[in-house]
C-alpha positions in Angstrom: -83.6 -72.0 101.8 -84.9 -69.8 104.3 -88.1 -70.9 106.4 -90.0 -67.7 105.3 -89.4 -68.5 101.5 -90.3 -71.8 102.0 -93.7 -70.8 104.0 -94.7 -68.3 101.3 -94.1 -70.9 98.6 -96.4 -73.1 99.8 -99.1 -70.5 101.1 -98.8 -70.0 97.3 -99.8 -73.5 96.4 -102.7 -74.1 98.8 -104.2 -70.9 96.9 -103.5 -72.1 93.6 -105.6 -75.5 94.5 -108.6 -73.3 96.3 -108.9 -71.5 92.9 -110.0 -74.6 90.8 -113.0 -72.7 90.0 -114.0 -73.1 86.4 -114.7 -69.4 85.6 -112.2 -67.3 84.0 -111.0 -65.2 86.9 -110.3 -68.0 89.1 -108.5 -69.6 86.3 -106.3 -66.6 85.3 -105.5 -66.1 89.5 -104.4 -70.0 89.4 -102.3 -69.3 86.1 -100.2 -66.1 88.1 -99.9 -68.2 91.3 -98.4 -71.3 89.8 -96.1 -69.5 87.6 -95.0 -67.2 90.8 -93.8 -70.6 92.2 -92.0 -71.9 89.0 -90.2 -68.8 89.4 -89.7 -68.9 92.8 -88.5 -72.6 92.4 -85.7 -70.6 89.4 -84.4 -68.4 91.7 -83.6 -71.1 94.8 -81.7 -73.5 92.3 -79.2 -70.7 91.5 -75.9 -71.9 92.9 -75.0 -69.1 95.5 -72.2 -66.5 94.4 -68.9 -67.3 95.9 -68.3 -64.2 97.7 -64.2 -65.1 97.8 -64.1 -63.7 94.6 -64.8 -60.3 95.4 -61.9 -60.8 98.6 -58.4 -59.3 97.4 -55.2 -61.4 98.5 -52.7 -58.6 99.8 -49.5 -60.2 99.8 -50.6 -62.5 96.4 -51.1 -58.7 94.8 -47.8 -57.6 96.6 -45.9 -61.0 95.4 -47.2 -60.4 91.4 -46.6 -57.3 91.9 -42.9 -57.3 92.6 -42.4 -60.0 89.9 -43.7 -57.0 87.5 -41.8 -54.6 88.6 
């Protein structure tokens, strides 16, 4: 997880717990703030995309290849 995302995430929290006010605007603020970081939290336990899949395997294509022809 990158330093920076990890930063902003918990600037993110120490302004959710200064707006523990009681009135309604603080309350909405806290409500956007802590479901920012639940999503933030969603989004660093996706498993990375293997990027090998997108790799093509010349001479694997060349040997299937020959076996179809």
């Amino acid at each position: 997880m990158l330093p920076t995302y990890i930063l902003a995430r918990d600037h993110l929290q120490r302004a959710a717990t200064i707006l523990r006010g009681t009135d309604i605007r603080s309350q909405e603020l806290r409500n956007i703030i802590e479901r920012t970081i639940v999503l933030m939290d969603d989004f660093s336990l996706e498993p990375p995309r293997d990027r090998s899949a997108d790799v093509l395997d010349l001479a694997a294509f060349r040997r299937e290849r020959g076996q179809l022809d």
